[in-house]
CHARMM-style PDB file with segment names, atoms N, HN, CA, C and O in Angstrom:
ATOM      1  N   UNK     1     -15.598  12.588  20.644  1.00  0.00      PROA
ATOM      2  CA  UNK     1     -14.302  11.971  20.861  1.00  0.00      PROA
ATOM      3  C   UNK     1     -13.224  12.539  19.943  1.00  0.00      PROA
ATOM      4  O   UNK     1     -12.065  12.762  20.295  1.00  0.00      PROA
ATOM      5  N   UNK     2     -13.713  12.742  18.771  1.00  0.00      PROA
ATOM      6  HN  UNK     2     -14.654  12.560  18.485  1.00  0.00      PROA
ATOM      7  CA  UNK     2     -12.649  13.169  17.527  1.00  0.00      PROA
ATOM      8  C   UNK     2     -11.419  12.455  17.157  1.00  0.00      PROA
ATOM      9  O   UNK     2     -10.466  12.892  16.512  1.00  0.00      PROA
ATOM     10  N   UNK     3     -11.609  11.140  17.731  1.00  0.00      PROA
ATOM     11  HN  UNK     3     -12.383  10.785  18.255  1.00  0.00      PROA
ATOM     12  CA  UNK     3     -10.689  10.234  16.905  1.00  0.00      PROA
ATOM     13  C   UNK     3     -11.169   9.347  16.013  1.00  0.00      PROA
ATOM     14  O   UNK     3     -12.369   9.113  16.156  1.00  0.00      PROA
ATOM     15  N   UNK     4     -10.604   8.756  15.106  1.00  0.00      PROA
ATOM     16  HN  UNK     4      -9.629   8.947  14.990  1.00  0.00      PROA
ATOM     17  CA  UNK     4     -10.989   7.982  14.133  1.00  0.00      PROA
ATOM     18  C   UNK     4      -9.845   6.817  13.878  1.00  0.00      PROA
ATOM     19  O   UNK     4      -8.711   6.974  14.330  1.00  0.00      PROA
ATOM     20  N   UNK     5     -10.201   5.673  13.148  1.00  0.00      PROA
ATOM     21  HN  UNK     5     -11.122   5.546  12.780  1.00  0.00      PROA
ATOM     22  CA  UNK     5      -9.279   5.161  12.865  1.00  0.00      PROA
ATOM     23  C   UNK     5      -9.366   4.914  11.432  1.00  0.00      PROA
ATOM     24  O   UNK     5      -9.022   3.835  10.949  1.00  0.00      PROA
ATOM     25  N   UNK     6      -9.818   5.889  10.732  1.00  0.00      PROA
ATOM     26  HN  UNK     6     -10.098   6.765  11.123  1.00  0.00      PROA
ATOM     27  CA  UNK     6      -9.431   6.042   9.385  1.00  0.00      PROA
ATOM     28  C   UNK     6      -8.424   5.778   8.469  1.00  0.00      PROA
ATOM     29  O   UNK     6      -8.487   4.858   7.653  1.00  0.00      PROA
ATOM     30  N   UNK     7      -7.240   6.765   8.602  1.00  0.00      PROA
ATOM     31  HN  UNK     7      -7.189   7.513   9.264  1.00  0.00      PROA
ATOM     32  CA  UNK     7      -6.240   6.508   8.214  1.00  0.00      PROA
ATOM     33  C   UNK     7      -5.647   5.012   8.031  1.00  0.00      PROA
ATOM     34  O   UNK     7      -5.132   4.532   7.021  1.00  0.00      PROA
ATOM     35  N   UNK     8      -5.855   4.437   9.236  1.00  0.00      PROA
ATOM     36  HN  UNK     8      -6.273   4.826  10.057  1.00  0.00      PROA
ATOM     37  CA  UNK     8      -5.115   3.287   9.351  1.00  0.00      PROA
ATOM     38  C   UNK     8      -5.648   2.662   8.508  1.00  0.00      PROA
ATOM     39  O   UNK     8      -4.905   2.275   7.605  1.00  0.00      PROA
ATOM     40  N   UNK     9      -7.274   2.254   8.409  1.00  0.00      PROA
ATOM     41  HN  UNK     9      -7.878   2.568   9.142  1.00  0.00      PROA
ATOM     42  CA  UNK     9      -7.811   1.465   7.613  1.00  0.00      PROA
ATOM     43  C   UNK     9      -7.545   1.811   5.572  1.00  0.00      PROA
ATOM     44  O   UNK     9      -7.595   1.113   4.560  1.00  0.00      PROA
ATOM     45  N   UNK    10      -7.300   3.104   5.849  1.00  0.00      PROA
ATOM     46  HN  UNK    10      -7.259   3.672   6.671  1.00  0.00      PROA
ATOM     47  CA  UNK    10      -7.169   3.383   4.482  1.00  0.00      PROA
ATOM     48  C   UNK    10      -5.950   2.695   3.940  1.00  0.00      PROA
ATOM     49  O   UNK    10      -6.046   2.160   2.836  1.00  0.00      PROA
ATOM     50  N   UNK    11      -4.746   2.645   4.633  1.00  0.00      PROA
ATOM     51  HN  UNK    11      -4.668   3.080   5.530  1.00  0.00      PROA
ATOM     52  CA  UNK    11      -3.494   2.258   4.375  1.00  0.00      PROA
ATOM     53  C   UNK    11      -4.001   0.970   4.417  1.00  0.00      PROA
ATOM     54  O   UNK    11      -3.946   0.563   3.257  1.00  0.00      PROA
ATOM     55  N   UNK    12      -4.491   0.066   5.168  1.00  0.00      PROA
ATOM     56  HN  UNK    12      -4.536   0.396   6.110  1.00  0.00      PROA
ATOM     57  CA  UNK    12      -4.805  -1.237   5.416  1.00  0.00      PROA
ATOM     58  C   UNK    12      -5.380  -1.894   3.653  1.00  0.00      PROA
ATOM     59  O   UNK    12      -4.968  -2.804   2.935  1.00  0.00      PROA
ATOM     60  N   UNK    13      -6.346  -1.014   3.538  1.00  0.00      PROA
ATOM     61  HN  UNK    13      -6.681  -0.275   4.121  1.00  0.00      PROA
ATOM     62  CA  UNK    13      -7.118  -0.779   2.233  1.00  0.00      PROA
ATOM     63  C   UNK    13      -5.801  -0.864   0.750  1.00  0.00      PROA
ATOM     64  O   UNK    13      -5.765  -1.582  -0.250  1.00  0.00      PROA
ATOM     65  N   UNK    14      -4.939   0.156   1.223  1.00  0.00      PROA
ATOM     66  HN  UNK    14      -4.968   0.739   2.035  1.00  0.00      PROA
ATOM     67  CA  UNK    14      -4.044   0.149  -0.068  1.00  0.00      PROA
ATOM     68  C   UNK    14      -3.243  -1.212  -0.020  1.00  0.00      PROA
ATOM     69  O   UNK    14      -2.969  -1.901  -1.003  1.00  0.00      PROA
ATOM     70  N   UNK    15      -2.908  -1.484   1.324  1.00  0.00      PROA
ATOM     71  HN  UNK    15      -3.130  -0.925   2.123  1.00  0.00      PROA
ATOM     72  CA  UNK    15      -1.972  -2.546   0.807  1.00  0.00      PROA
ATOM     73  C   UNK    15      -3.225  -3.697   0.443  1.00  0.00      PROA
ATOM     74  O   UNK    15      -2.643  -4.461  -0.327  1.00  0.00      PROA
ATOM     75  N   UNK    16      -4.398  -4.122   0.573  1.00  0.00      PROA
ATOM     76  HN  UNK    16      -4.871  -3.501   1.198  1.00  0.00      PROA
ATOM     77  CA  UNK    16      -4.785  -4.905   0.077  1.00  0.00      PROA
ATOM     78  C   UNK    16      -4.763  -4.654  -1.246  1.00  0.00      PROA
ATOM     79  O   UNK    16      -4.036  -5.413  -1.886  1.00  0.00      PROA
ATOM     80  N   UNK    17      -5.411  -3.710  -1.935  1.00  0.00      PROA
ATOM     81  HN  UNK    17      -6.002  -3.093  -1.415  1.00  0.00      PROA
ATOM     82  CA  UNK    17      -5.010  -3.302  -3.610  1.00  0.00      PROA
ATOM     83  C   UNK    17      -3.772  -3.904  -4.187  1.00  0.00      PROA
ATOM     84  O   UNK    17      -3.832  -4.571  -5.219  1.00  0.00      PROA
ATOM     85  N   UNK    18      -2.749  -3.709  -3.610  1.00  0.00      PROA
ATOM     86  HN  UNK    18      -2.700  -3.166  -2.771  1.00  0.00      PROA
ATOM     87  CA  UNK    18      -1.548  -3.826  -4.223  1.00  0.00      PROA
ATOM     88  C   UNK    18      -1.314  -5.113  -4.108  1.00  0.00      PROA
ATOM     89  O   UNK    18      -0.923  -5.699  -5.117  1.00  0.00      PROA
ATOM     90  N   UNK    19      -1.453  -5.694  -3.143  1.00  0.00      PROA
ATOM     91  HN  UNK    19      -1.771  -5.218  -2.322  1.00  0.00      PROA
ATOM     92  CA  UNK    19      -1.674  -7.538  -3.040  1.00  0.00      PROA
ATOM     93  C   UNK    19      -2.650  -8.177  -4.433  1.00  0.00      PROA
ATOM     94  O   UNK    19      -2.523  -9.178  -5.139  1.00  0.00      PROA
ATOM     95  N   UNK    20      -3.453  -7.270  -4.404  1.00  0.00      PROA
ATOM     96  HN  UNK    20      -3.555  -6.458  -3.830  1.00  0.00      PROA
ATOM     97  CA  UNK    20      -4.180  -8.253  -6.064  1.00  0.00      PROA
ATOM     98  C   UNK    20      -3.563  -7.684  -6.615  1.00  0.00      PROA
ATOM     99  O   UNK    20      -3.112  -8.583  -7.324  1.00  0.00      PROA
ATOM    100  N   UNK    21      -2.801  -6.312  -7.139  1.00  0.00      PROA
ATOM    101  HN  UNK    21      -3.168  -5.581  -6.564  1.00  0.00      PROA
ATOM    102  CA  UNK    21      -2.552  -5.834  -8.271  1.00  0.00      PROA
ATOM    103  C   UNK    21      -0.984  -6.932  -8.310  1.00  0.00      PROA
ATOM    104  O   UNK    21      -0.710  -7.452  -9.392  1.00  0.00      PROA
ATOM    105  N   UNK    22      -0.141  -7.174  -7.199  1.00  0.00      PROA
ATOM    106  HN  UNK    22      -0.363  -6.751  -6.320  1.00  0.00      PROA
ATOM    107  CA  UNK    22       0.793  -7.873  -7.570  1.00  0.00      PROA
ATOM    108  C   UNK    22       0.936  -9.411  -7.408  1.00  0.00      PROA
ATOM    109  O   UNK    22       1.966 -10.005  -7.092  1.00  0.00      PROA
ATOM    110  N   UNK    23      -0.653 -10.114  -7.763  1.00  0.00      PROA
ATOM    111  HN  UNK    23      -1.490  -9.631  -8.019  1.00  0.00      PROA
ATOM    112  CA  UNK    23      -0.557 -11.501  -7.697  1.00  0.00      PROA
ATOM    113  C   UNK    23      -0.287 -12.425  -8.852  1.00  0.00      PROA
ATOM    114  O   UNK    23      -0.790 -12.368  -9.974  1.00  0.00      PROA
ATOM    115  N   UNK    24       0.491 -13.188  -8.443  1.00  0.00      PROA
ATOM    116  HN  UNK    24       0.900 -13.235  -7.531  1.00  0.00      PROA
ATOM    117  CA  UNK    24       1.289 -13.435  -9.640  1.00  0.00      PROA
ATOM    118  C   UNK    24       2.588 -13.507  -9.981  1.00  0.00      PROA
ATOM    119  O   UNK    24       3.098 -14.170 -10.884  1.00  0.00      PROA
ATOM    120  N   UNK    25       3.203 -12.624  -9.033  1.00  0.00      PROA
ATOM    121  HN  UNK    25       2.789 -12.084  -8.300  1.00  0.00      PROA
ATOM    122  CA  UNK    25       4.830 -12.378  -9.120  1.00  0.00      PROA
ATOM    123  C   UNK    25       5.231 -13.893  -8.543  1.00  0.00      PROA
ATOM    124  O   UNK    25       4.748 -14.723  -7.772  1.00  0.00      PROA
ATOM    125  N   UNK    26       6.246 -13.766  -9.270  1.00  0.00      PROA
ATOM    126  HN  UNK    26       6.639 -13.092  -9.896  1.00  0.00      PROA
ATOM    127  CA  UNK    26       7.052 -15.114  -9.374  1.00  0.00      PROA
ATOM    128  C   UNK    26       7.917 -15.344  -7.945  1.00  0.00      PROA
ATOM    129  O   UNK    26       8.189 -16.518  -7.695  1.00  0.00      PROA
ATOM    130  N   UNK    27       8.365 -14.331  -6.999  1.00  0.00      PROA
ATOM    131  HN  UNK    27       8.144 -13.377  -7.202  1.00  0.00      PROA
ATOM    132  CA  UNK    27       8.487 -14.091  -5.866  1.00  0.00      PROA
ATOM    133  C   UNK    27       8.539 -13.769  -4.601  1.00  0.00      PROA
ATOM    134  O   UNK    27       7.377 -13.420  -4.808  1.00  0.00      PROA
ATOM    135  N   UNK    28       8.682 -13.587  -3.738  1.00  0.00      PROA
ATOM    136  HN  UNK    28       9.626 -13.871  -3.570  1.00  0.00      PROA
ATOM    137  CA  UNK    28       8.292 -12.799  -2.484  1.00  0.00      PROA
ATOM    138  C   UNK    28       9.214 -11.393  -2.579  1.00  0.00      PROA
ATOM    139  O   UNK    28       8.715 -10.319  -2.243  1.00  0.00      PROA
ATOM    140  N   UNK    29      10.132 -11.455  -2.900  1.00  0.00      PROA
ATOM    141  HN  UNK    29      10.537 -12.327  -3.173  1.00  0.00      PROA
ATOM    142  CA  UNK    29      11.579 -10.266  -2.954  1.00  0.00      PROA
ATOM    143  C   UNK    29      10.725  -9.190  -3.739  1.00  0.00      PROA
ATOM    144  O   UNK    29      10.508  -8.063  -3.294  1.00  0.00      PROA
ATOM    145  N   UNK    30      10.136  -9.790  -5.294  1.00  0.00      PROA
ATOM    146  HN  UNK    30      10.313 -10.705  -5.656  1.00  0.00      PROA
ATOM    147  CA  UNK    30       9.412  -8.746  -6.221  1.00  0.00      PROA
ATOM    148  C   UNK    30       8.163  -8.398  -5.826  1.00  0.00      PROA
ATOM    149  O   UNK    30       7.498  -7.441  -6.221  1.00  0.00      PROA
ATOM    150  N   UNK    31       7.810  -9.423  -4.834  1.00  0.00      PROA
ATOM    151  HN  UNK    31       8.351 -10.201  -4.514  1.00  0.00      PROA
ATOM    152  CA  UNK    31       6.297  -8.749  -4.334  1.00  0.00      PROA
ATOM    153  C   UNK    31       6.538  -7.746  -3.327  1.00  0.00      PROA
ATOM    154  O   UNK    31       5.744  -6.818  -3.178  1.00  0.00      PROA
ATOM    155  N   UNK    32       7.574  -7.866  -2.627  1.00  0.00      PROA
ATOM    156  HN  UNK    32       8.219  -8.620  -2.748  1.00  0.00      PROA
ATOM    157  CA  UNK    32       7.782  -6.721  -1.679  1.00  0.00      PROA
ATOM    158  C   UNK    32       8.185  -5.940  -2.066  1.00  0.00      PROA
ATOM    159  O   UNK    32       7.545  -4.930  -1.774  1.00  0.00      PROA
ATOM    160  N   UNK    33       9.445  -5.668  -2.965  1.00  0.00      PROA
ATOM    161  HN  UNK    33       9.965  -6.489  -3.201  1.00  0.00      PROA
ATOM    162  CA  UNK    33       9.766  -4.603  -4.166  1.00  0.00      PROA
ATOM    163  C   UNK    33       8.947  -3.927  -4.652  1.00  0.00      PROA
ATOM    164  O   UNK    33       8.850  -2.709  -4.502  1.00  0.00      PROA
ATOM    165  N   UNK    34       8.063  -4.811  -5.473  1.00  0.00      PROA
ATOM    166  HN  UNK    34       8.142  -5.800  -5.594  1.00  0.00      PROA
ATOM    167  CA  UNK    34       6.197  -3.608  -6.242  1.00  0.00      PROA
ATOM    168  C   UNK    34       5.788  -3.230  -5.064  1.00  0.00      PROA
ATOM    169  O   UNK    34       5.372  -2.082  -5.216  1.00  0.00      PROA
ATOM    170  N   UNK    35       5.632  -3.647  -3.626  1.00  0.00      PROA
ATOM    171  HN  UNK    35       5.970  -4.580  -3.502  1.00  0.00      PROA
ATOM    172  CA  UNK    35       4.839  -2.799  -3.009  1.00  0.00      PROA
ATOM    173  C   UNK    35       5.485  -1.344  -1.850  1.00  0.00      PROA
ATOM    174  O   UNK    35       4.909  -0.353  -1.400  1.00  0.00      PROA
ATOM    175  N   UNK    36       6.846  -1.836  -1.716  1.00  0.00      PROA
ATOM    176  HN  UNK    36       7.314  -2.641  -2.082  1.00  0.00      PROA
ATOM    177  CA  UNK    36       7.505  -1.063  -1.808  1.00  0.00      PROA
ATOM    178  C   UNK    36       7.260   0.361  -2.737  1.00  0.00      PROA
ATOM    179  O   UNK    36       6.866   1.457  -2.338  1.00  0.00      PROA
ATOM    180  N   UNK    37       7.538   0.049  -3.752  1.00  0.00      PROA
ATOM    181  HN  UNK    37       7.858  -0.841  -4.076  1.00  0.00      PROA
ATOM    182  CA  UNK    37       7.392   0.965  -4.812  1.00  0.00      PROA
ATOM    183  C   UNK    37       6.179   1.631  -4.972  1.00  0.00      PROA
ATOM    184  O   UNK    37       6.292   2.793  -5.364  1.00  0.00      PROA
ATOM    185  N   UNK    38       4.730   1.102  -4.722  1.00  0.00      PROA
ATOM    186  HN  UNK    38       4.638   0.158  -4.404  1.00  0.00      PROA
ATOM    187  CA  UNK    38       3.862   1.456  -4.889  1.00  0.00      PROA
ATOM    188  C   UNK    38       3.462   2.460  -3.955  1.00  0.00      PROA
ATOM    189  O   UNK    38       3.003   3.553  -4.286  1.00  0.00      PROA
ATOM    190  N   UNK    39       3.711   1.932  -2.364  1.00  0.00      PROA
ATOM    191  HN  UNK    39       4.084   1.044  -2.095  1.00  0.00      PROA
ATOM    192  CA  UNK    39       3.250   2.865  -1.434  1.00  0.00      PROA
ATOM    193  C   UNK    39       4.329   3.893  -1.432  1.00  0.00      PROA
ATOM    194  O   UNK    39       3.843   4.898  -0.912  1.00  0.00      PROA
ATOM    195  N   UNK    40       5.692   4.128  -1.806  1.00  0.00      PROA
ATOM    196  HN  UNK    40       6.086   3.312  -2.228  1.00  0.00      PROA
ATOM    197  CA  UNK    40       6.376   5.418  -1.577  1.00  0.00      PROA
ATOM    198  C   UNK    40       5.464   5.913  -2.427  1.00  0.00      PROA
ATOM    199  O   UNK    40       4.950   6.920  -1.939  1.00  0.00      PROA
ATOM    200  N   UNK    41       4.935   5.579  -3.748  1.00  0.00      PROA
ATOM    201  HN  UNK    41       5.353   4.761  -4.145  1.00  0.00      PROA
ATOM    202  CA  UNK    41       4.510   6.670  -4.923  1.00  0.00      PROA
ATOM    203  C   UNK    41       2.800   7.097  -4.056  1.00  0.00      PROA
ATOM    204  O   UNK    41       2.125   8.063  -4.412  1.00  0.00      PROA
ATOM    205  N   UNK    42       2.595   6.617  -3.486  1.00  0.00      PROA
ATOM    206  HN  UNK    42       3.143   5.833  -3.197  1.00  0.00      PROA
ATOM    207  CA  UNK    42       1.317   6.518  -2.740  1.00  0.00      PROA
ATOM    208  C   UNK    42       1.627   7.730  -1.572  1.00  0.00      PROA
ATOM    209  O   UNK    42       1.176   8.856  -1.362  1.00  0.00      PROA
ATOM    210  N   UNK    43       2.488   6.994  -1.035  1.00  0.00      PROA
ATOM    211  HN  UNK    43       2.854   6.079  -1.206  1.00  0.00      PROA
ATOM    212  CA  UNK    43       3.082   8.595   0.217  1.00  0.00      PROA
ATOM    213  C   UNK    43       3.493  10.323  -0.115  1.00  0.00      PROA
ATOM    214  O   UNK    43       3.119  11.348   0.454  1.00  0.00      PROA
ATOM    215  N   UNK    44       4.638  10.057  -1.561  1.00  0.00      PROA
ATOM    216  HN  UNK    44       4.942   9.224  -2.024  1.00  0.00      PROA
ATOM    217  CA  UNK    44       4.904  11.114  -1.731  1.00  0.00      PROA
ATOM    218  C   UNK    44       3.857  11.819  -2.357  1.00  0.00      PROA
ATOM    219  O   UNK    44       3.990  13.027  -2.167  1.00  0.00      PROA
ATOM    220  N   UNK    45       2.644  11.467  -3.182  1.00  0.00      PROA
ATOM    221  HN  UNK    45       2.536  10.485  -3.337  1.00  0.00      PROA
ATOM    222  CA  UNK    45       1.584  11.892  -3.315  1.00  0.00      PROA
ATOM    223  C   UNK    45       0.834  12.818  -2.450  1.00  0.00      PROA
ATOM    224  O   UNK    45       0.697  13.987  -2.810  1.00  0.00      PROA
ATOM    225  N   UNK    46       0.379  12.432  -1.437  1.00  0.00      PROA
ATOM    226  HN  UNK    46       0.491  11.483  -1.144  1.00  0.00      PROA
ATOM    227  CA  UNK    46      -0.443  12.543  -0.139  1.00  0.00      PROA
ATOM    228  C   UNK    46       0.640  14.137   0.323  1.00  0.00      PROA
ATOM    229  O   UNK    46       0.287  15.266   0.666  1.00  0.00      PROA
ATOM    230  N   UNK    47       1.758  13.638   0.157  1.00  0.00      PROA
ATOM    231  HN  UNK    47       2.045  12.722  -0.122  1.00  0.00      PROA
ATOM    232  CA  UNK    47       3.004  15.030   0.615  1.00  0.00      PROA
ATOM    233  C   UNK    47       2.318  16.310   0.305  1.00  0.00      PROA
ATOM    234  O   UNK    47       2.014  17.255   1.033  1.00  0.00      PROA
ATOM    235  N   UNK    48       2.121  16.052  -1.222  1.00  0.00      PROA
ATOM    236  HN  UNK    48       2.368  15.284  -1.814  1.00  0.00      PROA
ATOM    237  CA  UNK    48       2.456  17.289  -2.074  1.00  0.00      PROA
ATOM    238  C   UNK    48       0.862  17.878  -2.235  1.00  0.00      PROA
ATOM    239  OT1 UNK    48       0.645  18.908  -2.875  1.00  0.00      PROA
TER     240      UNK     48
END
């Protein structure tokens, strides 16, 4: 077949990480902000 649904799950995977790494925040705005932040640094990675 040669498809997979890898990728997706991997991303699925990071944002769970970042959900424990940002539990705790005092808001929803800063929780979306850190993860924001996290997955661009996560994307432009993968770029280069």
């Amino acid at each position: 077949y040669g498809y997979t649904n890898g990728p997706t799950e991997g991303f699925n995977n990071k944002i769970k990480v970042l959900k424990r790494i940002s539990f705790g925040l005092k808001n929803f705005h800063r929780l979306r902000k850190t993860l924001a932040k996290r997955l661009f640094q996560i994307l432009k990675l993968k770029k280069l």
